[in-house]
DOFIPA-179826 format. One record per residue: x, y, z of N, C-alpha, C in turn. Coordinates in steps of 0.2 Angstrom, whole numbers, padded with zeros to 4 digits, always signed. Layout:
DOFIPA-179826
XYZXYZXYZ
...
END
This chain:
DOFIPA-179826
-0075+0084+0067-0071+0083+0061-0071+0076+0059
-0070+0070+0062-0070+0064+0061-0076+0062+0058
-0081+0063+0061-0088+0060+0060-0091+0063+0053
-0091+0070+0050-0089+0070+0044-0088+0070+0040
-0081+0068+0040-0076+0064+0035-0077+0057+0036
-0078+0054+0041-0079+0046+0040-0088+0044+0036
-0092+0050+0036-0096+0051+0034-0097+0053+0025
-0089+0055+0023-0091+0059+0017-0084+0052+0013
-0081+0048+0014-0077+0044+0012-0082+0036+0012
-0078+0035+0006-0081+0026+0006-0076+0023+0007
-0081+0018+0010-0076+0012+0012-0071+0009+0009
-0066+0004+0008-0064+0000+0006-0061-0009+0007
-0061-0013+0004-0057-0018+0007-0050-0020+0002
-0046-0018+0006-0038-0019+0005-0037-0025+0004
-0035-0027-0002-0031-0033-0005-0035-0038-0006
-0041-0037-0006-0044-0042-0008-0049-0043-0013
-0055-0040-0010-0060-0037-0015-0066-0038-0012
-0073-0042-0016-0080-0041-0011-0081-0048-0011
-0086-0049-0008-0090-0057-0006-0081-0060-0004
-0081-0059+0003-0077-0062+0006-0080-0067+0010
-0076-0074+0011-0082-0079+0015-0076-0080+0020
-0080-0083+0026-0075-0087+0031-0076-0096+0027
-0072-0099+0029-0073-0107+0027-0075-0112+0033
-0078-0114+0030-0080-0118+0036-0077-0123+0038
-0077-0125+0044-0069-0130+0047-0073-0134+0049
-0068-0140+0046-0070-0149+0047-0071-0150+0054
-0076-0154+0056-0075-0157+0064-0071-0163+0065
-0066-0159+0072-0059-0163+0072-0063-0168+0075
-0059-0172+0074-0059-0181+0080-0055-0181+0086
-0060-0183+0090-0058-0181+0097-0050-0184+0096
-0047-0182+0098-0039-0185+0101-0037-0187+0108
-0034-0190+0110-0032-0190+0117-0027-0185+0118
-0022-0181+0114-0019-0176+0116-0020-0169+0107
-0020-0163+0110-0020-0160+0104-0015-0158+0103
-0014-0158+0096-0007-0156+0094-0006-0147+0095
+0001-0143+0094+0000-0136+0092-0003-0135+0084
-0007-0131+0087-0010-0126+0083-0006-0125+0077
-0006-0127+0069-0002-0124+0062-0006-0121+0059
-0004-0114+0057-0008-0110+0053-0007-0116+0045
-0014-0117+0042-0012-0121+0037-0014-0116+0028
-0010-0121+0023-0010-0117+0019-0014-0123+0013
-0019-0116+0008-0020-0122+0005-0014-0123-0002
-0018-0128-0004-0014-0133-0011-0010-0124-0015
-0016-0122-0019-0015-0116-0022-0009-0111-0019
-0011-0111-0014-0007-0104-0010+0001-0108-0010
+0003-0115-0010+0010-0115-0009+0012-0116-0015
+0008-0117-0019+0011-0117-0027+0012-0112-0029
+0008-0106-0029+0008-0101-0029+0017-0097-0025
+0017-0096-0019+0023-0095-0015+0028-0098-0018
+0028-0107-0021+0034-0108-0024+0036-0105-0031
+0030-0100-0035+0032-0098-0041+0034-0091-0040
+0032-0090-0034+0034-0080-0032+0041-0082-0030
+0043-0086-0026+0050-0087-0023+0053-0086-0030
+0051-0091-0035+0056-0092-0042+0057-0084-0046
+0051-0082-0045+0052-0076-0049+0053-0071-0047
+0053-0069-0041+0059-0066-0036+0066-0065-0037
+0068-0070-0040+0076-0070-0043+0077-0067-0047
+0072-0064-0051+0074-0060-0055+0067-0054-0057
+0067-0052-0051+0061-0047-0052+0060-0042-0056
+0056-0041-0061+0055-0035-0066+0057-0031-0061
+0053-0030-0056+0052-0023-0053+0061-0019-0054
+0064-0023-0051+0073-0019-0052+0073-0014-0060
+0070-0017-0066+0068-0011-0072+0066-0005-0069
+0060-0005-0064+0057+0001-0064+0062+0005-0059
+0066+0001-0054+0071+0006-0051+0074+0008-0053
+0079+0007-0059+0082+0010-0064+0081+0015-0065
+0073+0015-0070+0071+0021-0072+0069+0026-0067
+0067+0026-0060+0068+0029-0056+0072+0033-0053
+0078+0030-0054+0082+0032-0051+0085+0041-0057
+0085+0036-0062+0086+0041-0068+0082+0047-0066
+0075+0045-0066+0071+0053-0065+0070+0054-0056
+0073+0050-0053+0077+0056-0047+0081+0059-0048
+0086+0057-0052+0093+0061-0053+0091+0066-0057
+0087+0068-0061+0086+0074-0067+0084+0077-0066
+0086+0083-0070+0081+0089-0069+0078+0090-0074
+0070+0090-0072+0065+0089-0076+0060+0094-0073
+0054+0094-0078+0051+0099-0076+0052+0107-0078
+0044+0111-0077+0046+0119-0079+0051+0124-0074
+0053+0119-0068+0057+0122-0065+0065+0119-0066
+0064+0114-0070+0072+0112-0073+0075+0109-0065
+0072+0106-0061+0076+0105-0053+0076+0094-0054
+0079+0094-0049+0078+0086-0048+0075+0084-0043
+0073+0079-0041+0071+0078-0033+0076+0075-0030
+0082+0075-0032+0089+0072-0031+0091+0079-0023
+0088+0084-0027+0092+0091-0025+0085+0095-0022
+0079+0092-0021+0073+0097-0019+0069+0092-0014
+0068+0088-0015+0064+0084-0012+0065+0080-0005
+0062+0083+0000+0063+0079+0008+0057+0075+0009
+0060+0068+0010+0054+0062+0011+0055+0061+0018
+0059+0065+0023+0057+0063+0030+0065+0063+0032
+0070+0063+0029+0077+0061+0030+0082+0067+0027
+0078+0072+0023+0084+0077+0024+0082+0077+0015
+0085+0083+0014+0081+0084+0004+0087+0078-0001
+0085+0074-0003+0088+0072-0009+0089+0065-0004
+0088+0061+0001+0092+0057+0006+0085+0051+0003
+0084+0045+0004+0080+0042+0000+0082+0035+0007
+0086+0033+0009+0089+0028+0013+0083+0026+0018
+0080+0021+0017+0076+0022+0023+0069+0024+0025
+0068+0030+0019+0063+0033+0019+0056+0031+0019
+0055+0024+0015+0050+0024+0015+0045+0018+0020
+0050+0016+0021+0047+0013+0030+0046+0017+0035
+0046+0025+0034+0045+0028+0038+0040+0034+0037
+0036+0031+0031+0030+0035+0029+0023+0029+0029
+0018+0032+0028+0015+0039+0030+0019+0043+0036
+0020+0049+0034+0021+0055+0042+0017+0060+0038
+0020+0065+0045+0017+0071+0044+0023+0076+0040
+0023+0081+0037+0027+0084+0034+0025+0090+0036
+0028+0094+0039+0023+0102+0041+0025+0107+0035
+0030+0106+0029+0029+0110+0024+0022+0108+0020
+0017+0105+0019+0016+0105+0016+0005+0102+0021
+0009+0102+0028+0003+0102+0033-0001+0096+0034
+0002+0091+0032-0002+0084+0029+0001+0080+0032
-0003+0072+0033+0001+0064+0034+0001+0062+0026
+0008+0061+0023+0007+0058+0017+0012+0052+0017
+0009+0047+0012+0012+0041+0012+0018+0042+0006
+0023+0038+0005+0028+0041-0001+0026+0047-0007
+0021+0039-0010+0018+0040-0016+0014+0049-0016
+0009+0049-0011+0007+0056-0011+0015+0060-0010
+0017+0059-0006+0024+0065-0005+0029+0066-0011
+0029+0062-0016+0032+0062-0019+0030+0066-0027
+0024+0065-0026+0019+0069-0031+0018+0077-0029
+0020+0078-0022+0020+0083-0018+0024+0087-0022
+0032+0085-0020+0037+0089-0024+0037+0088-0031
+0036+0085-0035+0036+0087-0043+0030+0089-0044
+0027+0092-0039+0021+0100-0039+0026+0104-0037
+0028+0104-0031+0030+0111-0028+0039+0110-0031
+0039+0107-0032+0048+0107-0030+0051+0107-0039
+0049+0102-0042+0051+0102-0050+0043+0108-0056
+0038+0108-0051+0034+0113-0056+0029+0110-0064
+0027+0103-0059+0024+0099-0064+0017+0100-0061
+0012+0100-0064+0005+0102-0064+0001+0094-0061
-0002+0095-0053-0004+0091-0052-0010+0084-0056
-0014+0090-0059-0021+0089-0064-0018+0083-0068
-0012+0084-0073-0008+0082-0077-0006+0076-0074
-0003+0075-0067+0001+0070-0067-0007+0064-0064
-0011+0068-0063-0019+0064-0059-0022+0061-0064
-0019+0064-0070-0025+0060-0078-0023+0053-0079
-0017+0051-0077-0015+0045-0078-0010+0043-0072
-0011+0040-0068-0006+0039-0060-0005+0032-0060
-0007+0029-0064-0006+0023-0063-0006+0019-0071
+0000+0012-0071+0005+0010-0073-0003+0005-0078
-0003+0004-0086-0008+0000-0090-0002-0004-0094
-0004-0008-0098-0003-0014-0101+0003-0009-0108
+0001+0000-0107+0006+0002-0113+0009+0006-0109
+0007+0010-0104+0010+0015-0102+0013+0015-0095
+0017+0017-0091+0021+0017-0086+0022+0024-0083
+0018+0029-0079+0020+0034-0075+0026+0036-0075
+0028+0042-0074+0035+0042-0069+0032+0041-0063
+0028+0043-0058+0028+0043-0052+0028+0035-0048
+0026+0029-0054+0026+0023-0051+0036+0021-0053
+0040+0024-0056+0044+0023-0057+0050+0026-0052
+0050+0030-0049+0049+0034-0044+0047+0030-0038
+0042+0028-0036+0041+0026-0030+0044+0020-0027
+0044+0016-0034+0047+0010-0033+0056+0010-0032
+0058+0015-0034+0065+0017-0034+0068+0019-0024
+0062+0021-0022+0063+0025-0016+0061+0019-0013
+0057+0014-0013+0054+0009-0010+0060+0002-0011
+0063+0004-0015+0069+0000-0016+0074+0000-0010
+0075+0007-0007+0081+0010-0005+0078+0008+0004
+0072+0005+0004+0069+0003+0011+0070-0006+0013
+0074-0010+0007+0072-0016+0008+0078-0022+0013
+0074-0023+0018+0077-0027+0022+0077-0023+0029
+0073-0016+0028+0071-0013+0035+0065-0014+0038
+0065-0011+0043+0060-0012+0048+0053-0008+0047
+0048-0010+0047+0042-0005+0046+0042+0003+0053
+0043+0008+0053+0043+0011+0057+0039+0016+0057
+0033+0020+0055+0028+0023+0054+0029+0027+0061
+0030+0035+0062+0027+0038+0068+0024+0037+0072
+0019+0033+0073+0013+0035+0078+0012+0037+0083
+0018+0040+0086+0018+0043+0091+0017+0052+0091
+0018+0052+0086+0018+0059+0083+0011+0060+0081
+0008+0066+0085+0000+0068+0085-0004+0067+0078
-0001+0070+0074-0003+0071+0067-0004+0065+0067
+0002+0059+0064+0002+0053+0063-0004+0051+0063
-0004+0050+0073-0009+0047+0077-0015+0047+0074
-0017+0055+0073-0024+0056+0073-0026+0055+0066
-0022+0053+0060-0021+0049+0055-0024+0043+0055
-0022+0037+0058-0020+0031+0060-0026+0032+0062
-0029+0035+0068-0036+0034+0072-0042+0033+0066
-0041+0041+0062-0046+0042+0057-0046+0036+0052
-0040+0034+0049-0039+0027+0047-0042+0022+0049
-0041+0020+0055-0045+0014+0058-0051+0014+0059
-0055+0021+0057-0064+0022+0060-0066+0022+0048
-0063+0024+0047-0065+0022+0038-0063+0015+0036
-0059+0010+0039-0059+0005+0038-0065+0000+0043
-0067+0002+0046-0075-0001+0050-0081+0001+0047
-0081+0008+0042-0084+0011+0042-0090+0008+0036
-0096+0005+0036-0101+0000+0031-0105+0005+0027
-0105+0003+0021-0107+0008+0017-0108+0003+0009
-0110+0008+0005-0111+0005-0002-0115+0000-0006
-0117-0003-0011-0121-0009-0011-0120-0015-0009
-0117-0015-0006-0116-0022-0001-0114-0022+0006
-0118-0015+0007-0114-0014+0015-0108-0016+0017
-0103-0016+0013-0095-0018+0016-0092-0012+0019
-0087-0016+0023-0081-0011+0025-0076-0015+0024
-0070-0009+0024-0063-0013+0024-0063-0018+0028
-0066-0020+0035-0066-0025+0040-0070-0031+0038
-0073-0032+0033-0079-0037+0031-0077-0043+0029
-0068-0040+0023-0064-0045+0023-0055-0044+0025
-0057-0040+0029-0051-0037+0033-0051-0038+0039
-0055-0038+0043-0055-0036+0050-0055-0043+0055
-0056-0047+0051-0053-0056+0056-0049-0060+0052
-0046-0067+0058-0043-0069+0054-0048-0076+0051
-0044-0079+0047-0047-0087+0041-0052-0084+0037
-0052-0077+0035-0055-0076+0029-0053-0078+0022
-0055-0080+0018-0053-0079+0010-0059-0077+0003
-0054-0075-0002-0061-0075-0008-0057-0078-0010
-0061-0084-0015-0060-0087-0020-0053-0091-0019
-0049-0091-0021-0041-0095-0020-0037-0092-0014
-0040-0088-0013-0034-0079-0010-0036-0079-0005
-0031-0081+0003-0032-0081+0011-0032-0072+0008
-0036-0070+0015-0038-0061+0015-0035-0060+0024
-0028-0057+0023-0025-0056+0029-0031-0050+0033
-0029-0053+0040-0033-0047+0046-0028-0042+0044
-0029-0034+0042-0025-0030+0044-0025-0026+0050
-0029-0029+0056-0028-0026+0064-0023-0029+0065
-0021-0036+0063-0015-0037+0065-0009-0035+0064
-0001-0037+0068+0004-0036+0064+0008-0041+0058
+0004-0047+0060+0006-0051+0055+0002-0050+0047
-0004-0048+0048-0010-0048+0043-0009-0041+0039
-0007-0035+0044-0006-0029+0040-0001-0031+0039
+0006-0036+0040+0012-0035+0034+0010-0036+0028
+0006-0042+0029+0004-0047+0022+0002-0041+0017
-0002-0037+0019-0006-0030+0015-0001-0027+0014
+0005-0026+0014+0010-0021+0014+0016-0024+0009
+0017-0030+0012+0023-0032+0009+0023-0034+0002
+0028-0031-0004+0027-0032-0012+0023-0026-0014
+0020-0024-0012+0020-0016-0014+0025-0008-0012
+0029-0009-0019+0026-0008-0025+0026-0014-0027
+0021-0018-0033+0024-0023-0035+0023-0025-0044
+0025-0031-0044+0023-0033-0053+0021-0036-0052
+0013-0035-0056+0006-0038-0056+0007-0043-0063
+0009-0050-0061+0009-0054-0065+0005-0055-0071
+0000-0056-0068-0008-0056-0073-0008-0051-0078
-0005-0044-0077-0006-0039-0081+0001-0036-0084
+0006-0038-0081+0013-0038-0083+0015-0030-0083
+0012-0027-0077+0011-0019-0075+0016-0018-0071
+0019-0014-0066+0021-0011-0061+0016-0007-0058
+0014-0008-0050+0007-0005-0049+0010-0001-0041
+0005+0001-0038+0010+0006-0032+0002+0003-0028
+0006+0004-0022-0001+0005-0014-0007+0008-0016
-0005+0013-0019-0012+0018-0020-0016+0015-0027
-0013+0013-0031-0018+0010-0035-0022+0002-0029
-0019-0001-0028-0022-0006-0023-0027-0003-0021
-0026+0002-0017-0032+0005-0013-0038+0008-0017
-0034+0010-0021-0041+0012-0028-0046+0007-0030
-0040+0000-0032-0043-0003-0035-0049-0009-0031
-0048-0008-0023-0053-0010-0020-0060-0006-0018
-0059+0001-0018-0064+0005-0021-0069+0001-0025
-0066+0001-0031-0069-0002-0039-0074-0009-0035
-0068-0012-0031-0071-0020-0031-0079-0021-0026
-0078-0015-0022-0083-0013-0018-0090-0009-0022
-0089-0007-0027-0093+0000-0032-0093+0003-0030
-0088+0006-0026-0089+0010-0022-0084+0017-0026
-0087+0024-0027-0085+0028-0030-0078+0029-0030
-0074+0030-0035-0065+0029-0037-0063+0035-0029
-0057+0034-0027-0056+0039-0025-0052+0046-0028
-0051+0051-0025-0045+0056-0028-0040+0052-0028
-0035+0055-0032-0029+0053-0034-0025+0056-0027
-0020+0052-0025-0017+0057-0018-0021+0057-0012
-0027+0056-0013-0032+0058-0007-0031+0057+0000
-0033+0063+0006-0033+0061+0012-0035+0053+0014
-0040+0052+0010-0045+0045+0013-0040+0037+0011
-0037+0040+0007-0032+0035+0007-0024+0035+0010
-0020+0041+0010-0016+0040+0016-0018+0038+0021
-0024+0041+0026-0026+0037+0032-0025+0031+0033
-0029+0026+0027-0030+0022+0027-0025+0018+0026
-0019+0018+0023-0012+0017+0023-0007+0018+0031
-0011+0023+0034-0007+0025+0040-0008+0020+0045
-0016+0019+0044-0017+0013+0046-0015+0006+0047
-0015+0004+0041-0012-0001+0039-0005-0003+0041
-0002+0001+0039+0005+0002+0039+0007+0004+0046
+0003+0007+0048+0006+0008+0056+0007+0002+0059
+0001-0003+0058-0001-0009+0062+0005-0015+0060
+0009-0013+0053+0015-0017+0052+0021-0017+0056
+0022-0010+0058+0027-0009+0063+0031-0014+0067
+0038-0014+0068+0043-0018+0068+0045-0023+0063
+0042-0026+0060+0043-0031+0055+0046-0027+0047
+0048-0030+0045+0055-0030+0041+0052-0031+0033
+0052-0026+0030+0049-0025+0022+0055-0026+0019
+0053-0033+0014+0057-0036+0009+0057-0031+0004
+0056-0026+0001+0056-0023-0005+0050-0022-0010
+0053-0019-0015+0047-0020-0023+0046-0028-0023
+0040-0032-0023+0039-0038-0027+0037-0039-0033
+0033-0046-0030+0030-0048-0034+0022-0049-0036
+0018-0049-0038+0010-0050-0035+0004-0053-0041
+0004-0057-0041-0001-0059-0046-0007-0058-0049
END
């Protein structure tokens, strides 16, 4: 089962994009004593962090909560229901606290590892009686338009902020998620023979201005995690996980994926497993 599936999906690399390089490091001068080790940052990257810190105080994203919460509470759709009163993310139908530090899992109504954003699109199929096709022709947030499902996600993603990463992995399904996960991020393909691990898979990478976190680690997968969902400064959008994951697709040439698709919870399940214990600050910010 794995070998075909890892066989029938493309690779991707997560949060950064393609031609990722290592940088070559200066040759130290002998010292009589070495100091400890500082992970160092460049010029870019802390000016950068000093403008995320400032815009952080007043993060858009709090807008998209809003309107998420509104279309949690409603009854929308041809079934007239809310996800208020229909929808279980893992803590009981309508219950949101929490919930999303504790996805990807498995859900046995519905037979699957889903991460929010799939589970959420799950019940306004099955639960409010919105038409999947429809809500897949546009799932993600452009320069005019804004989904409910990214409004939505960010809403649930709110109600996680200051918790702990906690992902199953001990639960079979999960596991065997997470495993599948970790063998499509190794796995090289495409015209440039990348995999998620080429600019994922050690540490001192970067492209262009942009360190490219390890996500085998737990420090590197948080980095891939934390701020999503977030607000894409450059585009002044509101964007979700699963677009990120698409959009390294694209950066790869590597064919788009489905909307929802098993290839990308895995890959999530991955990721996000590997963040585990560490503390997600919420919706941010992302440039």
């Amino acid at each position: 089962m794995k070998q075909s599936l890892i066989g029938a999906l493309c690779a991707m690399a997560v949060m950064g994009g393609a031609f990722a390089q290592t940088p070559k490091k200066p040759v130290a001068k002998p010292t009589r004593q070495t100091a400890p080790a500082v992970e160092a940052k460049d010029a870019a990257t802390i000016e950068f962090e000093k403008f995320r810190a400032e815009m952080e105080d007043s993060n858009p994203a709090e807008l998209f909560e809003m309107k998420g919460e509104e279309q949690w509470k409603t009854k929308r759709g041809p079934n007239n229901v809310a996800l208020a009163e229909s929808c279980d993310l893992g803590q009981g139908v309508g219950k949101i606290e929490g919930a999303y530090v504790k996805m990807p899992r498995y859900f046995a109504d519905a037979d699957a590892v889903m991460d929010a954003e799939r589970r959420i699109v799950w019940c306004m199929v099955e639960k409010q009686g919105f038409k999947f096709e429809d809500i897949a022709k546009t799932p993600f947030a452009n320069e005019t338009f804004t989904p409910d499902i990214t409004n939505l996600v960010t809403y649930v993603a709110g109600h996680s902020r200051n918790m702990k990463i906690a992902v199953p992995l001990k639960e079979p399904k999960v596991r065997e998620a997470y495993e599948i996960g970790k063998e499509i991020a190794a796995y090289r393909a495409g015209p440039y023979d990348f995999s998620c691990n080429t600019c994922h898979g050690a540490d001192g990478k970067r492209i262009r201005m942009q360190q490219l976190p390890n996500l085998s680690t737990a420090k590197g997968a948080m980095s891939g995690v934390q701020g999503w969902p977030g607000y894409r400064m450059t585009g002044g959008v509101m964007l979700t996980h699963q677009w990120r994951m698409g959009d390294c697709f694209r950066q790869q040439r590597f064919p788009q994926p489905k909307y929802a698709s098993d290839a990308v919870a895995y890959l999530l399940t991955y990721m996000i497993g590997n963040a585990n214990g560490q503390v997600y600050k919420g919706p941010g910010i992302k440039r």
